[in-house]
TORZA-21983 format. One record per residue: x, y, z of N, C-alpha, C, O in turn; residue in three letters; residue number from 1. Coordinates in steps of 0.2 Angstrom, whole numbers, plus 5000, padded with zeros to 4 digits. Example, Ala and Ser with C-alpha at 12.3 -4.5 7.8 and 13.67 -1.06 7.14 Angstrom:
// TORZA-21983
   n.px   n.py   n.pz   ca.px   ca.py   ca.pz   c.px   c.py   c.pz   o.px   o.py   o.pz   resn   resi
   5066   4972   5039    5062    4978    5039   5066   4984   5039   5071   4983   5042    Ala      1
   5064   4989   5035    5068    4995    5036   5064   5000   5039   5067   5006   5040    Ser      2
END
This chain:
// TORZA-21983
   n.px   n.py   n.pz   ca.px   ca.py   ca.pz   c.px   c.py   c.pz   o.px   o.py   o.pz   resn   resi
   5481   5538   5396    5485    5539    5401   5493   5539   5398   5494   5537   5393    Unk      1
   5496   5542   5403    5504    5541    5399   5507   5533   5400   5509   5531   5396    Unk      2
   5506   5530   5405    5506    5523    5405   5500   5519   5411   5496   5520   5415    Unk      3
   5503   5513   5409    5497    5509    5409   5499   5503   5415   5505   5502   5416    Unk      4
   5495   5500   5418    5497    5494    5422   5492   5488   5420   5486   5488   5422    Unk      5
   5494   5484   5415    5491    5478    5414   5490   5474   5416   5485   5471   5414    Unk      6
   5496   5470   5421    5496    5464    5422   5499   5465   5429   5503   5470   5429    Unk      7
   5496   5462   5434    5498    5466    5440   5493   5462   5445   5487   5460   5443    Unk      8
   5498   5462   5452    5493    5459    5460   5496   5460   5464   5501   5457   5465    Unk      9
   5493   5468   5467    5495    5470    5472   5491   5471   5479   5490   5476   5482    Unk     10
   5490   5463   5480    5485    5462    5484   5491   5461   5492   5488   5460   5497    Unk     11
   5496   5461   5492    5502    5463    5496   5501   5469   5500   5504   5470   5505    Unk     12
   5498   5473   5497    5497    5481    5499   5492   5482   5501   5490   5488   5501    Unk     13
   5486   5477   5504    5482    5477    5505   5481   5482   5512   5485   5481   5517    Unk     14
   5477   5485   5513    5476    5487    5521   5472   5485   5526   5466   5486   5523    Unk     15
   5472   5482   5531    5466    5482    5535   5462   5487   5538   5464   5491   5541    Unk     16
   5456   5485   5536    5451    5492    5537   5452   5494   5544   5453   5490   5548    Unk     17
   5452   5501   5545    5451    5503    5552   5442   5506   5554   5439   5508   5559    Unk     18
   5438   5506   5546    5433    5508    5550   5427   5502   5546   5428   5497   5543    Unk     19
   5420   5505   5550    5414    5500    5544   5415   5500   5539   5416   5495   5537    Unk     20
   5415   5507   5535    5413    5509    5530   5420   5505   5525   5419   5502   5520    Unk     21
   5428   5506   5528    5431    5505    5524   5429   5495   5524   5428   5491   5519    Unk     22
   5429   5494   5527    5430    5485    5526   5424   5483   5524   5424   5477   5523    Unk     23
   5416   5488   5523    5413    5484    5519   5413   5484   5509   5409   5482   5505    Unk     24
   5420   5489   5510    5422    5490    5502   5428   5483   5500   5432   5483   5495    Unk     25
   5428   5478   5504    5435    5476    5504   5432   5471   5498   5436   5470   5493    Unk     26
   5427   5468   5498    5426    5462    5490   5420   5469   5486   5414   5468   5486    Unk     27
   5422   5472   5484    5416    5475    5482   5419   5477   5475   5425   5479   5475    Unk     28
   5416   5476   5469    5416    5474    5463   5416   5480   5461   5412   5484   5464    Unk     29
   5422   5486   5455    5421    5492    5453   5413   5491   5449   5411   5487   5446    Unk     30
   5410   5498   5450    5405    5499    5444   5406   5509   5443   5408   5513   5446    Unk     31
   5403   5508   5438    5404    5517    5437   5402   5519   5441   5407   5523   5442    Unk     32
   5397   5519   5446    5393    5523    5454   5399   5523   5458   5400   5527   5462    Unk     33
   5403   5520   5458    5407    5516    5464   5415   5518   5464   5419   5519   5469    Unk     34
   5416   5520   5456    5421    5520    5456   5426   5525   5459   5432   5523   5460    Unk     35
   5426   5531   5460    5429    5536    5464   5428   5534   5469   5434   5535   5471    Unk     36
   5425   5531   5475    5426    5529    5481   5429   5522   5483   5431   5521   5489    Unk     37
   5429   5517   5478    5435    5513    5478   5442   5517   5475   5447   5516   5478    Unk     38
   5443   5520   5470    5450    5523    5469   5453   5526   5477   5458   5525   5481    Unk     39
   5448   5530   5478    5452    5535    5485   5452   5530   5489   5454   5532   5495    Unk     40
   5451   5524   5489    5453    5520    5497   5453   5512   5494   5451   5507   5496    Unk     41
   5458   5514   5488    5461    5508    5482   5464   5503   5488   5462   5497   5488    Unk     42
   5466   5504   5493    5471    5499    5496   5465   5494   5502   5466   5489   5505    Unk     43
   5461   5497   5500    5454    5494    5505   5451   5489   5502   5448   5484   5505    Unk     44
   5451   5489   5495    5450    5484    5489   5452   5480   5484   5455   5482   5479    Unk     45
   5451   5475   5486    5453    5468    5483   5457   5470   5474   5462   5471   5471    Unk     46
   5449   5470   5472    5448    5472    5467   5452   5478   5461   5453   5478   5455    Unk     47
   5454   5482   5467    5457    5489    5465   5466   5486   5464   5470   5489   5460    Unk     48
   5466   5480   5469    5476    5478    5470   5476   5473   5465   5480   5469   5466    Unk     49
   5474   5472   5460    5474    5467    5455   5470   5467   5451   5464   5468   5451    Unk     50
   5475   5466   5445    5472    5467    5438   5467   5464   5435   5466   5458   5438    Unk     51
   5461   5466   5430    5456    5462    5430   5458   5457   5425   5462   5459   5421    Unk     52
   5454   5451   5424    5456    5445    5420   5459   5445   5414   5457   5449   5410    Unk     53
   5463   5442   5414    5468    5442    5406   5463   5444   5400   5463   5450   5398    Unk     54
   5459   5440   5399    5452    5442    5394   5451   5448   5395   5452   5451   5390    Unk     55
   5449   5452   5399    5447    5460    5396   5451   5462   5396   5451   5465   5391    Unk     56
   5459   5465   5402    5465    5465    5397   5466   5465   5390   5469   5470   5387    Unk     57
   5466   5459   5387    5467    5458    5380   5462   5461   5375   5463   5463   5369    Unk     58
   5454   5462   5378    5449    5465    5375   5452   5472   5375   5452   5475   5369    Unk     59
   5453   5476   5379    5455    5481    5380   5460   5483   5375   5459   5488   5371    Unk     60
   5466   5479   5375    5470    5482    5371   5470   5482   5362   5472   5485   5357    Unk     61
   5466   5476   5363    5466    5475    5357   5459   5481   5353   5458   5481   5347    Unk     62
   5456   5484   5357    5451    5490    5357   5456   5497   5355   5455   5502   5351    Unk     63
   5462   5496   5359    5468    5502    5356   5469   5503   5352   5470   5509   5349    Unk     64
   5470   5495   5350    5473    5496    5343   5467   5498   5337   5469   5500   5331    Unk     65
   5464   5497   5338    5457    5500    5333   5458   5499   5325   5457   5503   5320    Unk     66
   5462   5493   5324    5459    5491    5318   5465   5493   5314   5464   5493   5308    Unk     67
   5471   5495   5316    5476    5498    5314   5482   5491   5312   5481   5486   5316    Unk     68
   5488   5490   5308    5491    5485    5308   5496   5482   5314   5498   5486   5318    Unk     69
   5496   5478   5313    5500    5472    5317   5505   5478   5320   5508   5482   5316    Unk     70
   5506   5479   5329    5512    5482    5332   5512   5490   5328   5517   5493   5328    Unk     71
   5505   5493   5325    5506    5500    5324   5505   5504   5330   5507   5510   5330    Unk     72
   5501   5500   5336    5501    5503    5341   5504   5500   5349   5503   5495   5352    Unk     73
   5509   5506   5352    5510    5504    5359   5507   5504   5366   5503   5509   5368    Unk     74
   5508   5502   5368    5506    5504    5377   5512   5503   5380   5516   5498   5378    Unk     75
   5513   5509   5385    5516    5507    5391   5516   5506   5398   5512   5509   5402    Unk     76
   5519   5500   5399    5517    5496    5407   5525   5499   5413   5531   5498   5413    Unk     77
   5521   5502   5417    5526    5506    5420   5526   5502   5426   5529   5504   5431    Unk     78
   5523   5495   5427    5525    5489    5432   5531   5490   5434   5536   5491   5430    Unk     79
   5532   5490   5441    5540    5487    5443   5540   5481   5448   5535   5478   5450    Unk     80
   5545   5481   5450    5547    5477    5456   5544   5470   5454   5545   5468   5448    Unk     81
   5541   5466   5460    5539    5459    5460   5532   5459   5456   5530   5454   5453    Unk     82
   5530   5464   5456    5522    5463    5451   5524   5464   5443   5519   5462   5439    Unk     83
   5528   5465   5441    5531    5465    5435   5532   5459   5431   5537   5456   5433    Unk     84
   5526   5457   5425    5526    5449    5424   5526   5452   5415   5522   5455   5412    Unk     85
   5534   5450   5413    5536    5450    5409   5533   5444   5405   5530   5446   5399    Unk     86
   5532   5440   5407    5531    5433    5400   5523   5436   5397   5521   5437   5391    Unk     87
   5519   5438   5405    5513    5439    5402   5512   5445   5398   5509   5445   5393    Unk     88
   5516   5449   5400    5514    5456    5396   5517   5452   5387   5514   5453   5383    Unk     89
   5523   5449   5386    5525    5448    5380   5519   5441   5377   5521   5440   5371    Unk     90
   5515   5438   5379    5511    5436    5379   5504   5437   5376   5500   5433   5373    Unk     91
   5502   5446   5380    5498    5450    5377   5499   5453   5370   5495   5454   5366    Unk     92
   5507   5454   5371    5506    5458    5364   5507   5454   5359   5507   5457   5353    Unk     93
   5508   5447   5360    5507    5443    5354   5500   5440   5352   5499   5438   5346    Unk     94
   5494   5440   5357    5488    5439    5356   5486   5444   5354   5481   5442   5351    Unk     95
   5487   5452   5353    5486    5456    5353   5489   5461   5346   5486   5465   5342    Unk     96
   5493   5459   5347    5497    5462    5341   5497   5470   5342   5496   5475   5338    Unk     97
   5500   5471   5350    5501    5479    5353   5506   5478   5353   5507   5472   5352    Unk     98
   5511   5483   5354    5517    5484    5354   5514   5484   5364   5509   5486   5366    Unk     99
   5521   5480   5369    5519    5483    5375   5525   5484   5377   5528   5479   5378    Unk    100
   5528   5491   5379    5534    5494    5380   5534   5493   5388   5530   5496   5391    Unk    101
   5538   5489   5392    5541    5487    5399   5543   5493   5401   5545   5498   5398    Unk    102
   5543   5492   5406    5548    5496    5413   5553   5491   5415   5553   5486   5417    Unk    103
   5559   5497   5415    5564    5493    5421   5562   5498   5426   5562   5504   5425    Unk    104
   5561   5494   5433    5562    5500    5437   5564   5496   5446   5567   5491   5448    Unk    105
   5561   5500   5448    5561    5495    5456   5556   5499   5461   5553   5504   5460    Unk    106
   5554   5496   5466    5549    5500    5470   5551   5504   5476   5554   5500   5479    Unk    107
   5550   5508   5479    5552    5510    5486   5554   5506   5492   5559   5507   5495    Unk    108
   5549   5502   5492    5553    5497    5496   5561   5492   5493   5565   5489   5497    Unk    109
   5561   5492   5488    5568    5491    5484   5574   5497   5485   5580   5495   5485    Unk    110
   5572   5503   5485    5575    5510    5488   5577   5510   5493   5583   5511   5494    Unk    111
   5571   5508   5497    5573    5507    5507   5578   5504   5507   5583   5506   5509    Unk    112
   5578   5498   5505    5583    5491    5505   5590   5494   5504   5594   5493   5508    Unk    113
   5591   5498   5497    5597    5501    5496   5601   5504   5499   5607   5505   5498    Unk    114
   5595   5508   5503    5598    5513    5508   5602   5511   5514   5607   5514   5517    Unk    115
   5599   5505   5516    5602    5500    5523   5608   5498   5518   5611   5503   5518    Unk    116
   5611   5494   5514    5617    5494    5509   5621   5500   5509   5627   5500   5509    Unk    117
   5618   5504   5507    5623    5512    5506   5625   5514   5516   5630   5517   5518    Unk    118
   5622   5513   5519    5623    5515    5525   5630   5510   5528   5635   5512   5532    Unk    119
   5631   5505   5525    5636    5500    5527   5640   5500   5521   5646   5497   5522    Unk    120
   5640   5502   5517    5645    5502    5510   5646   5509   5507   5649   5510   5501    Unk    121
   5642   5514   5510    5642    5521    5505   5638   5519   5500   5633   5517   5502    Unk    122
   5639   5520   5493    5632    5521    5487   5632   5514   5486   5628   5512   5483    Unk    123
   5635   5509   5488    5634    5502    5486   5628   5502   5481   5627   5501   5475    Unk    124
   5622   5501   5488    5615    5501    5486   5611   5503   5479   5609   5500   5474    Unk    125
   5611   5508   5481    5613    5513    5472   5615   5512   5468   5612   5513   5462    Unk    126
   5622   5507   5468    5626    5509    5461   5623   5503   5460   5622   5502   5454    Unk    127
   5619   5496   5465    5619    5491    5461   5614   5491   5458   5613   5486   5453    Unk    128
   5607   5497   5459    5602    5501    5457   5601   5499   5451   5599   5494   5448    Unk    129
   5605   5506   5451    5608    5509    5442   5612   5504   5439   5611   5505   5433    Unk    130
   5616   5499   5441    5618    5494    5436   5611   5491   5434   5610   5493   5429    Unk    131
   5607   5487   5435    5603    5484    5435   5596   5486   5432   5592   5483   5431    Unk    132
   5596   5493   5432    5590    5495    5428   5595   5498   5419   5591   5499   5414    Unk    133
   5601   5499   5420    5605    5501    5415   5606   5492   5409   5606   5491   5403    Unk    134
   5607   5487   5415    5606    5480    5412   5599   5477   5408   5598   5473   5404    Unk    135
   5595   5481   5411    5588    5478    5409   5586   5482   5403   5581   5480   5400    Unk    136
   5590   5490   5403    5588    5492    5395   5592   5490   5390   5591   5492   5385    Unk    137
   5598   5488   5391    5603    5486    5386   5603   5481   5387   5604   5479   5381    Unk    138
   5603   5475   5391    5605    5468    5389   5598   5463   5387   5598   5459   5383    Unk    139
   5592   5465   5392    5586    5464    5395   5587   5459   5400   5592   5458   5402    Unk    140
   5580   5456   5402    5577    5452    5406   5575   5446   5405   5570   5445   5403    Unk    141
   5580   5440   5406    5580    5434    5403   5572   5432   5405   5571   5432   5411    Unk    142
   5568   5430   5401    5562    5428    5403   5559   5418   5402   5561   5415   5397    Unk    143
   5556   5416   5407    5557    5407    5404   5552   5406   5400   5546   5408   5400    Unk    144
   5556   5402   5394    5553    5400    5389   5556   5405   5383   5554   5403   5377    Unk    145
   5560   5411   5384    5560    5413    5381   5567   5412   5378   5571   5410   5382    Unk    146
   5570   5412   5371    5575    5411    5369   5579   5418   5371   5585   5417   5374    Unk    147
   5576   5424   5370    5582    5432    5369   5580   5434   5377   5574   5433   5379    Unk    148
   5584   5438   5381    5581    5439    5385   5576   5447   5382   5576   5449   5376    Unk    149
   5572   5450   5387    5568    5456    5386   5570   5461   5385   5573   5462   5391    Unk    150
   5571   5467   5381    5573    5474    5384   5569   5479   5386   5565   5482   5383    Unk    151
   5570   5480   5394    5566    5487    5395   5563   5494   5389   5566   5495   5383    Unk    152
   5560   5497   5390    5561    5501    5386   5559   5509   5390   5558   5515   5388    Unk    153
   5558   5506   5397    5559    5515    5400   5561   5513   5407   5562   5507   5409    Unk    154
   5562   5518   5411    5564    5517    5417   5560   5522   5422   5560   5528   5422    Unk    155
   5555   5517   5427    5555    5523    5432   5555   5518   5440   5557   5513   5442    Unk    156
   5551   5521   5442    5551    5518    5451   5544   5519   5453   5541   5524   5452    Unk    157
   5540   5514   5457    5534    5514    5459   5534   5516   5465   5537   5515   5470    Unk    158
   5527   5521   5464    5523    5524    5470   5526   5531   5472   5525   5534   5478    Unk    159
   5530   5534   5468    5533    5539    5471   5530   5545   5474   5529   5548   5469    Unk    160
   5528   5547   5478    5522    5551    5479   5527   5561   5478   5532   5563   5479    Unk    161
   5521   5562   5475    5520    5568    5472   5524   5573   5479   5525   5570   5484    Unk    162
   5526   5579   5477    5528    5585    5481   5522   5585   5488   5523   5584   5494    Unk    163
   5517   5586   5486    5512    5588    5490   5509   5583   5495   5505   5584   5499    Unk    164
   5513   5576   5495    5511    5571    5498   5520   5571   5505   5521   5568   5511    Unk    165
   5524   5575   5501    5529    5573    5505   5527   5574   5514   5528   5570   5519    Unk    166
   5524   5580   5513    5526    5581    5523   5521   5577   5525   5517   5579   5530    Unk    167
   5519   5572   5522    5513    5566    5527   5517   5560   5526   5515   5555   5525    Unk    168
   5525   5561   5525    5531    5555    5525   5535   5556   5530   5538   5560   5533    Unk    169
   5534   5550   5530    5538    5548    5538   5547   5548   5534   5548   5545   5529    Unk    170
   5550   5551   5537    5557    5552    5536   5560   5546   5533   5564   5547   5528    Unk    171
   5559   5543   5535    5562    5534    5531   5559   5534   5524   5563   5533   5519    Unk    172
   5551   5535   5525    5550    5535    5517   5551   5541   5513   5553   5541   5507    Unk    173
   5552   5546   5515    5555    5553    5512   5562   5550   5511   5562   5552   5505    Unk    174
   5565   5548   5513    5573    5547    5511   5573   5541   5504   5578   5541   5500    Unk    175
   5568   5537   5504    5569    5530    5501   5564   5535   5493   5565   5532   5487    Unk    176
   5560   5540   5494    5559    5546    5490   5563   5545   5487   5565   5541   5482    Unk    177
   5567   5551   5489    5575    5555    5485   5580   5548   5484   5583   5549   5478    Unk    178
   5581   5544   5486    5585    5539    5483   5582   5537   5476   5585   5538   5471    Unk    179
   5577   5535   5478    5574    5532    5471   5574   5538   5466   5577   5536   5461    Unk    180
   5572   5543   5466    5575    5549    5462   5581   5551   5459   5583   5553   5454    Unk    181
   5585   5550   5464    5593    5551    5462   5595   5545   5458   5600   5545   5455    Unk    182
   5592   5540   5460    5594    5532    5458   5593   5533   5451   5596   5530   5446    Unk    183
   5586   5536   5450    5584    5537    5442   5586   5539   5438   5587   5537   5432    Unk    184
   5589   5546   5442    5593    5553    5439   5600   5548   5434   5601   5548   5428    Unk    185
   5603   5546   5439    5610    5544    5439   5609   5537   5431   5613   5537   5426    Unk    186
   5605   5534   5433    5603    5528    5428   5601   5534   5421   5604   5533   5415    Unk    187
   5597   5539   5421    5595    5542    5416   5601   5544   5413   5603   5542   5407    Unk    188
   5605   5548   5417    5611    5551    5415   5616   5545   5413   5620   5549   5410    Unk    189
   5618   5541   5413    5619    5535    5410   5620   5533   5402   5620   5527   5400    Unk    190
END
């Protein structure tokens, strides 16, 4: 994939089932048989909102690397917002010996926020966006335990839903869309 999400719970996004079928998937464990119908109703499942054990993460990536030397190989983790676990992923890639290239970013519901700020201050919201994902690839992300802080090494924003999803968007989240978009634009251009 173009990037990857390793460490991660996003068991906050969870939904309550509205029907049988959906709530008898809610502990139900991926298997190959299963897996297209836990993805199409990801948020119905536990298992689908959170990453699986450090240990096959770590087996996995170190599978990437196939035998190649120390940090010949990267992954990118497009994590943002509160699920974005900087120590662990620097963590991985030292058990591991992957390079793992971070995200600065933030999530839509950080977008929305902005918006309620830009409506009382004009771009307020925005600018303080764009200052802080612009901080987190040049200065980085002070992490505990660590002496330097982290440097991002790309920028995007979580969950942004595609063209073809927009007109099933309620206008608040179509707005906090194009923010987070323009928010990127403005940060890229930067």
């Amino acid at each position: 994939l173009a990037h990857e999400h390793l460490l991660y719970d996003l068991t906050s996004r969870y939904c309550t089932p509205t029907t049988i079928d959906l709530a008898a998937i809610r502990d139900e464990e991926p298997t190959l048989g299963r897996l297209a119908v836990l993805r199409q109703h990801a948020r119905y499942n536990l298992a689908s909102l959170r990453a699986p054990p450090r240990e096959t993460v770590a087996a996995e990536v170190r599978a990437l690397r196939g035998g190649r030397p120390a940090h010949a190989c990267a992954v990118v983790d497009a994590t943002v917002g509160s699920s974005r676990n900087l120590a662990g992923l620097l963590a991985l890639s030292e058990a591991t010996g992957v390079s793992i290239i971070a995200s600065a970013g933030f999530s839509l519901d950080e977008a929305a926020r902005s918006m309620e700020v830009d409506d009382e201050e004009g771009d307020g919201g925005r600018d303080e966006l764009v200052e802080r994902l612009i901080r987190e690839l040049m200065e980085g992300v002070p992490v505990p335990g660590q002496a330097a802080p982290v440097r991002c090494g790309l920028l995007c924003a979580g969950e942004i839903p595609v063209l073809a999803e927009v007109a099933r968007m309620s206008m608040e989240a179509a707005r906090a869309r194009d923010v987070a978009m323009r928010t990127l634009g403005r940060a890229h251009t930067r």
